[in-house]
C-alpha positions in Angstrom: 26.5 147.1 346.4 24.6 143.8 346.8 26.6 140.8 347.6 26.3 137.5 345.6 24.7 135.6 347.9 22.3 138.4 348.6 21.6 138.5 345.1 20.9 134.9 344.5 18.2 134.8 347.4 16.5 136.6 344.6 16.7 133.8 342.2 15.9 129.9 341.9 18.9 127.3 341.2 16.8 125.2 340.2 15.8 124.0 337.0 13.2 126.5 335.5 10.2 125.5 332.9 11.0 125.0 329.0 10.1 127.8 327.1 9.0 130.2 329.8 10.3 133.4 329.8 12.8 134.4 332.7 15.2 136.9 333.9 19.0 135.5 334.6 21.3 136.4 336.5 25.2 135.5 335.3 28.5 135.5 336.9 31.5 136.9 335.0 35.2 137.7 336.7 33.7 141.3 337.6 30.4 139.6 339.5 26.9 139.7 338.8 24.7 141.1 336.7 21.2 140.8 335.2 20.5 139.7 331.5 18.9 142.9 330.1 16.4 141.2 327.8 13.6 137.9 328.5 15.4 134.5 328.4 14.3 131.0 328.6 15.6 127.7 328.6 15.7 125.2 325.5 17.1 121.9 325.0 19.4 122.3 327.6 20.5 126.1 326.4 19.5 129.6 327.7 18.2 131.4 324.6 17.0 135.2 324.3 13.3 134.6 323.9 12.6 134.3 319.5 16.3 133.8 319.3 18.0 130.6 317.8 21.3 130.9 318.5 21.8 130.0 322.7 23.4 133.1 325.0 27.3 132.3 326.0 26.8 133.1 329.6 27.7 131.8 332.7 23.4 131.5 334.3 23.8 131.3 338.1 20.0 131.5 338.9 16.6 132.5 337.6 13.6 134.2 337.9 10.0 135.0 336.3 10.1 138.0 334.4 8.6 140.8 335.9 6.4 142.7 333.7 8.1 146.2 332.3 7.2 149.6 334.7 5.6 152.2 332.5 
């Protein structure tokens, strides 16, 4: 199992483009784990991408999406 700092060498801490879509990963009491759907940031939120409500998550990094394997 991958350790948390081994997991966030995979992601950027720093602040990603508005409106781009990303992958996040979050932090919870059990570790971390990887938003299973495109999100990107919006005044100051994370949103799911067409979504207008923002995602109650604790982000702890980013990355571009990578596109879907067929």
């Amino acid at each position: 199992m991958a350790t948390r700092q081994e997991r966030l060498t995979e992601f950027s801490e720093s602040i990603p483009p508005e409106g781009k879509p990303v992958q996040l990963l979050c932090e919870d009491h059990c570790g971390t784990y990887i938003i299973p759907f495109a999100c990107e940031r919006r005044e100051g939120a994370w949103y799911r991408v067409g979504a207008t409500n923002p995602i109650d998550t604790n982000v702890i990094g980013w990355r571009r999406s990578r596109p879907k394997a067929r």
